[in-house]
C-alpha positions as CSV (number, residue, x, y, z in Angstrom):
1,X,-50.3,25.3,54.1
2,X,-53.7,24.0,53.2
3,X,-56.4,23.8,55.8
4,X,-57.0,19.7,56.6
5,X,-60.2,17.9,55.3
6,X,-62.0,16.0,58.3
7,X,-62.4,12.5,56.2
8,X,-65.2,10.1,56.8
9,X,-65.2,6.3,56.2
10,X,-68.5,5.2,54.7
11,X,-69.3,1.1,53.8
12,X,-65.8,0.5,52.9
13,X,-65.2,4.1,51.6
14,X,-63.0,7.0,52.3
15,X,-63.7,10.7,50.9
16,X,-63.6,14.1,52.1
17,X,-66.5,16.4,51.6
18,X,-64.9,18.2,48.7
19,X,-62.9,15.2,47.2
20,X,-63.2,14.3,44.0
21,X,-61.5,11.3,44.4
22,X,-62.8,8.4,46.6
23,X,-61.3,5.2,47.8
24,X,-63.0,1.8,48.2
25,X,-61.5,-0.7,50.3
26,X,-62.6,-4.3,50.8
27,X,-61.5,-7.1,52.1
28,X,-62.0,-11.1,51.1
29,X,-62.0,-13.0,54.6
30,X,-60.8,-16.0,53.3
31,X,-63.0,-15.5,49.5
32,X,-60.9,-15.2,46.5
33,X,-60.9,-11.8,44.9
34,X,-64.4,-11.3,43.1
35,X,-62.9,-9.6,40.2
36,X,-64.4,-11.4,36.7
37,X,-63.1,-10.8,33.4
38,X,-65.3,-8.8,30.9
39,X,-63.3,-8.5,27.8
40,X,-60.8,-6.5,28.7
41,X,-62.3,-5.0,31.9
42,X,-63.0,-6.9,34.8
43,X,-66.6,-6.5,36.9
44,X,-66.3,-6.0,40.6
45,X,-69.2,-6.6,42.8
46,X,-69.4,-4.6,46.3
47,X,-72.1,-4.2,49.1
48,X,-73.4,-0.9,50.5
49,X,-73.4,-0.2,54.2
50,X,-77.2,-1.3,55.2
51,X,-79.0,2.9,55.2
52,X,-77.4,3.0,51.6
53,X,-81.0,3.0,48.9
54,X,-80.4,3.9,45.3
55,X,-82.7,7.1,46.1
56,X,-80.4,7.8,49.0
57,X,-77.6,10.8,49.1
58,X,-74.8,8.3,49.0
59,X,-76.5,6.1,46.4
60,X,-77.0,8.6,43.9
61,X,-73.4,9.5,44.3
62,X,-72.4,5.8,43.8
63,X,-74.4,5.6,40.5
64,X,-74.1,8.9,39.3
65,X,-70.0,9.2,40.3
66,X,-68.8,9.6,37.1
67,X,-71.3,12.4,36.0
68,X,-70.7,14.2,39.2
69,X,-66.8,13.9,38.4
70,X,-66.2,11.6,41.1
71,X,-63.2,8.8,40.5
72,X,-63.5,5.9,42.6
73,X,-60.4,3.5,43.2
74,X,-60.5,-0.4,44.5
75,X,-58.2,-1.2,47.3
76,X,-58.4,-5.0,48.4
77,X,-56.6,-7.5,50.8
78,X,-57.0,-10.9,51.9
79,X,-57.9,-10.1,55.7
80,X,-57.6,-7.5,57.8
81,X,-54.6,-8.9,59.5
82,X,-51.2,-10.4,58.2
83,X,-48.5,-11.5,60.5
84,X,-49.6,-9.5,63.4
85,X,-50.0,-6.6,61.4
86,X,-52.8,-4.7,59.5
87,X,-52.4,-7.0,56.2
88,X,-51.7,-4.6,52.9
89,X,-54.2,-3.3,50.8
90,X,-53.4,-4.1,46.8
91,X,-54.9,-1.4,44.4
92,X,-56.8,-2.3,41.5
93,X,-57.2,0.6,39.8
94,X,-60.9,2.9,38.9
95,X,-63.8,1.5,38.9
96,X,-67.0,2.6,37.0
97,X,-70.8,2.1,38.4
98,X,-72.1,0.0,35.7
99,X,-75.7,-1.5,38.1
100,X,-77.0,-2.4,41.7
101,X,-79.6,-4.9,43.1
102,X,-81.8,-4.5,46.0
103,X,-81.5,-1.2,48.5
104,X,-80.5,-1.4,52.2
105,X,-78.2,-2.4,51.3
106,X,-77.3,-2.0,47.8
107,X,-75.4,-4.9,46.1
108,X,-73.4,-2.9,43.3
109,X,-71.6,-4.0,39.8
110,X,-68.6,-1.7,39.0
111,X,-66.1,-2.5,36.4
112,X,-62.1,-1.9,37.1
């Protein structure tokens, strides 16, 4: 058996130090899902933690994922809770850095 990764959860994502996959998850509180169409894809917008700048570690691996051979995945849900329970995430599939606004925190544009 394989040694276990310790896994960290960072502004909504979860990734081990090696990974080359990480997972976003977000949640609406009450908002409908921000997913708009763009031909074929649709454009998901998502906020950083607040210490996330573009020039930042983490932010250069947000924009530069896909050169650094890093897929990213959407998880969403409604709320955090459904019936007494931790609600279920629904998965939307990859998403791709396309831009970002502002720095601490960074508003970012991904397509799915």
């Amino acid at each position: 058996m394989g040694t276990k990764q310790k896994a960290t959860r960072l502004g909504g994502f979860r990734f081990s130090a090696k990974s080359l996959i990480w997972l976003l998850f977000s949640w609406l509180q009450g908002q409908a899902l921000n997913l708009q169409p763009l031909g074929y894809e649709h454009i998901f917008h998502w906020q950083s933690q607040n210490a996330t700048t573009p020039s930042s570690k983490r932010g250069q691996e947000i924009i530069e994922h896909v050169a650094n051979g890093i897929a990213i995945h959407l998880f969403e849900r409604e709320s955090k809770l459904g019936g007494g329970k931790a609600a279920p995430f629904v998965y939307h599939g990859r998403v791709n850095y396309q831009s970002h606004i502002g720095s601490s925190p960074m508003s970012v544009t991904f397509t799915v």
